[in-house]
C-alpha positions in Angstrom: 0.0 0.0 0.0 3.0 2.7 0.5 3.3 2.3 -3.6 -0.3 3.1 -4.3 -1.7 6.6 -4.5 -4.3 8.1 -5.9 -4.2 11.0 -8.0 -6.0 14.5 -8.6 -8.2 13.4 -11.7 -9.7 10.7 -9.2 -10.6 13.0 -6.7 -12.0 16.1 -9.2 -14.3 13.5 -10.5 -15.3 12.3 -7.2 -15.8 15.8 -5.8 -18.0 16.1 -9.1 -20.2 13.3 -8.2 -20.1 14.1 -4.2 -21.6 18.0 -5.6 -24.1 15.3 -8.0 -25.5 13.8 -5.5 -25.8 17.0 -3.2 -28.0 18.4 -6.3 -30.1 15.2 -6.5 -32.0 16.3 -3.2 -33.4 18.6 -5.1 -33.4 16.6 -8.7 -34.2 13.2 -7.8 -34.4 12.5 -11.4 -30.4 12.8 -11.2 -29.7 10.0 -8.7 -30.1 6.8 -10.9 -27.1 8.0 -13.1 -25.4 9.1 -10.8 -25.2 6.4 -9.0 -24.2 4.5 -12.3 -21.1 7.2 -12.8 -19.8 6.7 -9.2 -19.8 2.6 -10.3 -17.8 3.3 -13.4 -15.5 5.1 -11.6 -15.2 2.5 -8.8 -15.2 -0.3 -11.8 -12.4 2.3 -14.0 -10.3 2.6 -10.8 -10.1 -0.9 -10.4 -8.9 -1.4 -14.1 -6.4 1.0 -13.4 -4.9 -0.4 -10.5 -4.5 -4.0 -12.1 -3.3 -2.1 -15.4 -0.4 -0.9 -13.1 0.0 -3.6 -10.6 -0.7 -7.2 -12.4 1.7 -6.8 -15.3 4.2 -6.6 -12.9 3.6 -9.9 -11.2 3.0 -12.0 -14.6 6.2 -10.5 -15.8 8.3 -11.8 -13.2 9.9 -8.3 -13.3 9.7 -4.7 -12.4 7.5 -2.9 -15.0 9.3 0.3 -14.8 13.2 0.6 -14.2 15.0 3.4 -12.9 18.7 4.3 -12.8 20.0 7.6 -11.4 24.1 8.4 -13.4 26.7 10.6 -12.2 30.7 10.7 -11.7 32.2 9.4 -8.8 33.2 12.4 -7.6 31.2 16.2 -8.6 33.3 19.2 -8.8 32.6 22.1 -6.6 31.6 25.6 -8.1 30.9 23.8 -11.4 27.6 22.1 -13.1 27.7 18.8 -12.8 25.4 16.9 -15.1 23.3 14.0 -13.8 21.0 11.9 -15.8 18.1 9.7 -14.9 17.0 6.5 -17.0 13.6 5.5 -17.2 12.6 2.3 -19.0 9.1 1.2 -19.6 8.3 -2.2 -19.5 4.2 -1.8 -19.5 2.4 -2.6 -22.6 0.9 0.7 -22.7 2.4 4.1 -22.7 2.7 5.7 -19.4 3.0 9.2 -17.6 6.0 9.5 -15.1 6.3 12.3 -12.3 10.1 11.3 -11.2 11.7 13.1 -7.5 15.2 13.1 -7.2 16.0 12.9 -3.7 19.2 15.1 -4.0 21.5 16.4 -1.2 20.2 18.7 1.6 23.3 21.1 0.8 21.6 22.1 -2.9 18.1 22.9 -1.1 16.2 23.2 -4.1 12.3 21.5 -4.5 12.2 22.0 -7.9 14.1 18.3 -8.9 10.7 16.9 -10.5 10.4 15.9 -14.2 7.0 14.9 -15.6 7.2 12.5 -18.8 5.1 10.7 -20.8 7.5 7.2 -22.1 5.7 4.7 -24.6 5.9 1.0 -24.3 9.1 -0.7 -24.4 11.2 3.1 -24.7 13.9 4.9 -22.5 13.8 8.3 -21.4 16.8 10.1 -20.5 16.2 13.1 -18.1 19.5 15.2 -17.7 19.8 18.3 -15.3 22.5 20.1 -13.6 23.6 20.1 -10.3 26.2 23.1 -8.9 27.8 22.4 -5.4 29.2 24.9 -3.5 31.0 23.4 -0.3 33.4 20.4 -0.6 32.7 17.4 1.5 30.5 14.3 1.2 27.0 14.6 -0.6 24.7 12.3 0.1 21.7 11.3 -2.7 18.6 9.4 -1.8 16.1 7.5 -3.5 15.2 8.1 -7.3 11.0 7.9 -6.8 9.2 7.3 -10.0 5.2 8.1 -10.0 3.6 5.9 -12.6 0.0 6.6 -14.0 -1.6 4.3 -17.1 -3.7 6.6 -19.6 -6.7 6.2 -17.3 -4.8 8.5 -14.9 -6.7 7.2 -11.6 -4.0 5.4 -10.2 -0.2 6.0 -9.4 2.1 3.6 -8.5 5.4 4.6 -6.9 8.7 2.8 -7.9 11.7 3.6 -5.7 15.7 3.7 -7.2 19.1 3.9 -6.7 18.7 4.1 -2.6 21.9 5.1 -0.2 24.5 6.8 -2.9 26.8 8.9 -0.5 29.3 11.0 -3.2 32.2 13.5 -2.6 32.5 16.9 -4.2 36.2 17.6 -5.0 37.8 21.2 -6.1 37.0 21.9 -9.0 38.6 19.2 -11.6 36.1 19.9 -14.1 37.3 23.4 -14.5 41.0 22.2 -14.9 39.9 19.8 -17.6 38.4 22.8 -19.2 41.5 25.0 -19.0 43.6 21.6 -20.2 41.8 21.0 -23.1 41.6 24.8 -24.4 45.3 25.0 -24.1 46.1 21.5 -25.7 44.3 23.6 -28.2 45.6 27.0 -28.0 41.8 28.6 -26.9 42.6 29.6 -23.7 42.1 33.3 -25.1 38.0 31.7 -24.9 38.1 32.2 -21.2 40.2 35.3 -20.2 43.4 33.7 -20.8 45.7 36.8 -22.5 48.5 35.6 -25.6 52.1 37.0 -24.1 54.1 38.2 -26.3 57.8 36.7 -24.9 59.8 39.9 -23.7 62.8 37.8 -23.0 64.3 34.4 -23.9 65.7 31.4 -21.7 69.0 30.7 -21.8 68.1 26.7 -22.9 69.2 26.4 -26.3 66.8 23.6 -28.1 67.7 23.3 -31.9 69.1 25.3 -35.0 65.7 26.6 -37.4 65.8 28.8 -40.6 65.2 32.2 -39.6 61.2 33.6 -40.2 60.0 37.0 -40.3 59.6 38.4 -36.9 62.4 36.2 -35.2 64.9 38.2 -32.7 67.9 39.6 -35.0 70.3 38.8 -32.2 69.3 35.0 -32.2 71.1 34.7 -35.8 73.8 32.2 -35.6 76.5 33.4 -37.9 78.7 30.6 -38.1 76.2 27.8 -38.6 74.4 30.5 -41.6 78.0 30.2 -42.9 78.4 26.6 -43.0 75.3 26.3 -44.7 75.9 29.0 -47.2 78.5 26.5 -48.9 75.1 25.2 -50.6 74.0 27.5 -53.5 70.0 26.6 -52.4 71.0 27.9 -49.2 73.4 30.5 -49.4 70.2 33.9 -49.1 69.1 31.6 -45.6 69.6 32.6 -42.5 69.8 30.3 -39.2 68.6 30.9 -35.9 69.2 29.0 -32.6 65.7 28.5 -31.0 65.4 28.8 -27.0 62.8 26.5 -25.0 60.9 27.6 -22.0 63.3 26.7 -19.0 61.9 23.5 -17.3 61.5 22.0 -14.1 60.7 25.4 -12.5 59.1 24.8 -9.0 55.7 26.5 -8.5 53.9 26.7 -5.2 50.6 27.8 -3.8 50.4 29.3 -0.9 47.0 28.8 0.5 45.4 31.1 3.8 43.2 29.2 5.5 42.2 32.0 8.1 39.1 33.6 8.8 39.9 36.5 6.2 39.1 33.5 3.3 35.5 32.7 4.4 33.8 35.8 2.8 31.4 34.1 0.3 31.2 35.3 -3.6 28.8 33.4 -5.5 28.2 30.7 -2.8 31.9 29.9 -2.9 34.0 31.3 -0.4 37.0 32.8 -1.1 38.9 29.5 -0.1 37.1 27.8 -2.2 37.9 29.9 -4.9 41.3 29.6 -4.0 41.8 25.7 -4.0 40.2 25.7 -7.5 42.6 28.3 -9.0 45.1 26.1 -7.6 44.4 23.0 -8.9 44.1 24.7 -12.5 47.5 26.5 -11.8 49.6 23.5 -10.9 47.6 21.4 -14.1 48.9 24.2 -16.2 52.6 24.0 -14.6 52.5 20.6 -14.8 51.7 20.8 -18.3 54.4 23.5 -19.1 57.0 20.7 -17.7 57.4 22.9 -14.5 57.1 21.3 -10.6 53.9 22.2 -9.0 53.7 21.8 -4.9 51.3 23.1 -2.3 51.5 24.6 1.0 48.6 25.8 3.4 48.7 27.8 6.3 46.3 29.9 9.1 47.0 30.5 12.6 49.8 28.0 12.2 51.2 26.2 9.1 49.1 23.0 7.5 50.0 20.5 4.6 52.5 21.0 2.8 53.2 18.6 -0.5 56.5 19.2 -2.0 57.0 20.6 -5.6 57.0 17.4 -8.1 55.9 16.5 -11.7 55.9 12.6 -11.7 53.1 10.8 -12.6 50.1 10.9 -10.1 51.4 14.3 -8.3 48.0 16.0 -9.2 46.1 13.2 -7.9 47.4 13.8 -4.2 47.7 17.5 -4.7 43.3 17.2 -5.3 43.4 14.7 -2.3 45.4 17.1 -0.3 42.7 20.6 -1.1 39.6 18.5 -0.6 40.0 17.9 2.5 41.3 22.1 3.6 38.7 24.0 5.7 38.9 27.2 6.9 39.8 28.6 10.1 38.7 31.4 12.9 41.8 32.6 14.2 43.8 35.3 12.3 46.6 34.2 9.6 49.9 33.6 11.2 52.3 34.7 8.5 55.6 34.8 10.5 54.7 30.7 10.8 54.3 31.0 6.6 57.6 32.3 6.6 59.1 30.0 8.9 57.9 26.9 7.0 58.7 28.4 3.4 62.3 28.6 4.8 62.5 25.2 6.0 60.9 23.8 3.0 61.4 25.6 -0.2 65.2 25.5 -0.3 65.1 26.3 -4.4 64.3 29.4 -6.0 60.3 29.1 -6.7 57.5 31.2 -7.5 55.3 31.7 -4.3 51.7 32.6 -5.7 50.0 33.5 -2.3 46.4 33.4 -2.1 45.3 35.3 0.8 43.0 38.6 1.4 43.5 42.2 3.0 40.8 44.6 3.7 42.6 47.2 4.7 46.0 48.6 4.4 46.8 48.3 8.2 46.3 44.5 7.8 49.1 44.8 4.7 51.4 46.5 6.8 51.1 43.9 9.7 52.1 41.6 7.0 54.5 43.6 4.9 57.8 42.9 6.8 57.4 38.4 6.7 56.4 39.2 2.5 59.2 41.4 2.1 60.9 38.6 3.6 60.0 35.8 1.4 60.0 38.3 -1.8 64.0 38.4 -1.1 64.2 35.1 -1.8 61.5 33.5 -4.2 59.4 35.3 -6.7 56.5 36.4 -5.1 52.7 36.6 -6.0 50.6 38.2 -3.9 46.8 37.4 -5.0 43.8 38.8 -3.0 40.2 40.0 -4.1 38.4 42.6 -4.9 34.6 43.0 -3.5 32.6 42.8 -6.4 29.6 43.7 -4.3 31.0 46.7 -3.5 32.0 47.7 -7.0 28.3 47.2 -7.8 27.0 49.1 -5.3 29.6 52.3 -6.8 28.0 51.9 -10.4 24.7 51.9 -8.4 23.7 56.0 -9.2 23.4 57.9 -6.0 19.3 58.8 -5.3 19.4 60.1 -2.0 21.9 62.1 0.1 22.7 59.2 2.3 23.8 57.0 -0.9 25.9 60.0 -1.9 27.3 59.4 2.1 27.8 55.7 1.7 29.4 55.9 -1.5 31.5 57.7 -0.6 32.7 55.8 2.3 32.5 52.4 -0.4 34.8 54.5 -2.7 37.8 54.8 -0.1 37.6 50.8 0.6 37.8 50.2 -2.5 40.9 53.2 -2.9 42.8 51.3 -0.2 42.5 48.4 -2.2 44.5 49.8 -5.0 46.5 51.4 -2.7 47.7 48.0 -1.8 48.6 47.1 -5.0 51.0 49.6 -5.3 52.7 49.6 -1.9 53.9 46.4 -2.7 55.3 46.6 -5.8 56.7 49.4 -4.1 59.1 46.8 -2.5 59.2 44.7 -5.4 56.7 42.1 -4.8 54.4 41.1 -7.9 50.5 41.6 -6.4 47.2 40.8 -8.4 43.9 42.5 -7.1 41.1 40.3 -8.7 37.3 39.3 -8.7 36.6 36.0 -7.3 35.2 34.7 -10.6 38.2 35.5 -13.0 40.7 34.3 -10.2 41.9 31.4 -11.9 42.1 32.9 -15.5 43.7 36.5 -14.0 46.4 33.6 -12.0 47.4 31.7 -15.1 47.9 35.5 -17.3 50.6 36.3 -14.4 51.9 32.9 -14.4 52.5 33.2 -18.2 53.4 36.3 -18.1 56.3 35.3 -15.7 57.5 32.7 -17.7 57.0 34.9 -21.2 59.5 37.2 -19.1 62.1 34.7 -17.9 61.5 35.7 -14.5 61.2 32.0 -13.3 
């Protein structure tokens, strides 16, 4: 009996014949057929529920099947696609209402797909899910409502019960930035083309010289040798320099309470760990050495720069398990542990966030420290709320007052900016959502440079 329900035709057609028989005090002409309507419908129910209930017996099997598909693992910040497969097994076409029991985290009531699937078809129902806090997600049963044409009767199917799945930083993105660079679109999504400024000194091979090559990479003697040739005597050779390899790259993550302000639903941790995973793909990918270090009110995980096989795999392992903290950021412990640990030369890209530039200064003197020896990024965000709120026009005095206010926040921002490249350290004021794209241009742009 928890299977069986009855629907809302059933009981408008019964509240018709309840009203009927009401008016048949009055007409008692009306009562005969009515009371041969109210035994069709008891008769019609009947044939409904052995429409939807028999077939299923005699068939040894379930008339309807369910299946509910997704990854292993769903990526957080990112749509996730999840499809549901219905197969009809009734002789007759039938209309499906289908519930998703998703996760509590999404709280949305709107997961309900009604379908109409003829005999012996599948229906594929696809929709998108978007977490926003990593951890483990837990899906429930896949409920599928089944009514015959009659539409009297529905009988409720249960699916896919007890399916607990985690949500990872974001590896969906990274495949997104891998595959537009393996095909040289990463201009698509904010990624800039860097014109090289600079060359390594990691000589690769000899090439015929092409319009728009340095003039001072002409190799004279090996043009000379090959002018002995008459078919070669107007070409000119060129030695061609390769990217330097096997730079290490580090992220340094803050964990502290600064890194819980939400953007989006993400928080800006969150937003951190998937710029990171992109960031270390890309390195990874430009033959560099990607490692990870997190820190708060005192220093966290730290995995050690590598580009073997498998290194991303326990750098993603490593982030999805980060939360963040209360306590304020302890960045004399940063420095302490990046001294310790980081003997080589490395870029430091530091995700972190100031407010103000009192909280810089606290700072200043452990980043000036670590800028001495590494090549350091400093990366924090800029309120995009606020910036909204400034193209907002003014329509009252007090608006004019808190604008105002608004405008010198987001002044000392800047301000930031420029007192630390003031002592030489490379800083990046971005909005939460172009984080990763606005990382991998300076990450470029270092190694267009030859800085790393």
């Amino acid at each position: 009996m928890k299977s069986f329900f009855l629907t809302l035709r059933f009981f408008l057609v019964l509240g018709l014949l309840v009203a009927g028989f009401v008016v048949a005090f009055l007409v008692p002409g009306l009562l005969v057929p009515l009371q041969v309507l109210l035994a069709a419908l008891v008769l019609l129910t009947l044939i409904d529920v052995m429409l939807l209930y028999v077939p299923g017996r005699s068939q040894g099997k379930q008339p309807v099947f369910g299946r509910r598909v997704l990854g292993d693992k769903l990526a957080n910040g990112s749509d996730n696609d999840i499809a549901l497969y219905l197969e009809n097994h009734y002789r007759f076409p039938i209309i499906t209402e289908t519930i998703d029991e998703i996760p509590h985290q999404f709280q949305r009531r709107d997961v309900l797909f009604r379908v109409e699937i003829a005999s012996g078809e599948t229906h594929v129902i696809r929709y998108q899910l978007r977490p926003t806090k990593r951890g483990e997600y837990h899906f429930g049963a896949l409920n599928v409502l089944v009514a015959s044409p009659l539409g009297l009767v529905r009988r409720r199917f249960r699916f896919e019960q007890d399916q607990t799945v985690p949500v990872y930083p974001s590896f969906l993105q990274m495949r997104q930035f891998e595959l537009l660079a393996i095909h040289n679109r990463l201009t698509d999504v904010g990624v800039k083309r860097i014109r090289r400024v600079g060359q390594s000194m990691e000589f690769e091979q000899l090439r015929p010289y092409v319009p728009g090559d340095d003039s001072r990479s002409i190799n004279w003697k090996a043009t000379a040798r090959r002018a002995t040739t008459p078919e070669a005597a107007d070409t000119l050779v060129v030695n061609h320099f390769q990217d330097e390899r096997a730079q290490q790259v580090y992220c340094l993550i803050d964990k502290g309470r600064v890194m819980r302000m939400p953007f989006d639903g993400l928080s800006l941790l969150d937003y951190a760990i998937n710029a990171t995973l992109v960031v270390s793909n890309i390195a990874l990918i430009k033959h560099d050495k990607a490692g990870l270090l997190t820190f708060a009110e005192k220093t966290g995980q730290i995995v050690a720069a590598d580009r073997r096989s498998g290194h991303l795999g326990k750098l993603l392992e490593v982030l999805y398990k980060q939360r963040t903290k209360y306590l304020e950021t302890d960045f004399q412990a940063l420095y302490t542990q990046v001294r310790t640990h980081i003997r080589q030369r490395s870029l430091l890209i530091l995700f972190t966030n100031f407010e103000t530039l009192s909280a810089m200064h606290r700072q200043l003197p452990y980043l000036r420290r670590l800028a001495k020896s590494h090549l350091l990024l400093v990366v924090f965000f800029e309120n995009t709320e606020l910036r909204e709120y400034l193209e907002t026009p003014a329509a009252s005095t007090e608006d004019v007052y808190n604008q105002t206010i608004a405008e010198k926040f987001a002044q000392e921002k800047r301000q930031i900016v420029l007192e630390l490249n003031r002592y030489g350290i490379h800083a990046l004021l971005t909005p939460p959502q172009q984080l990763t794209a606005n990382t991998i241009n300076k990450y470029l742009e270092f190694k267009a440079r030859g800085l790393i």
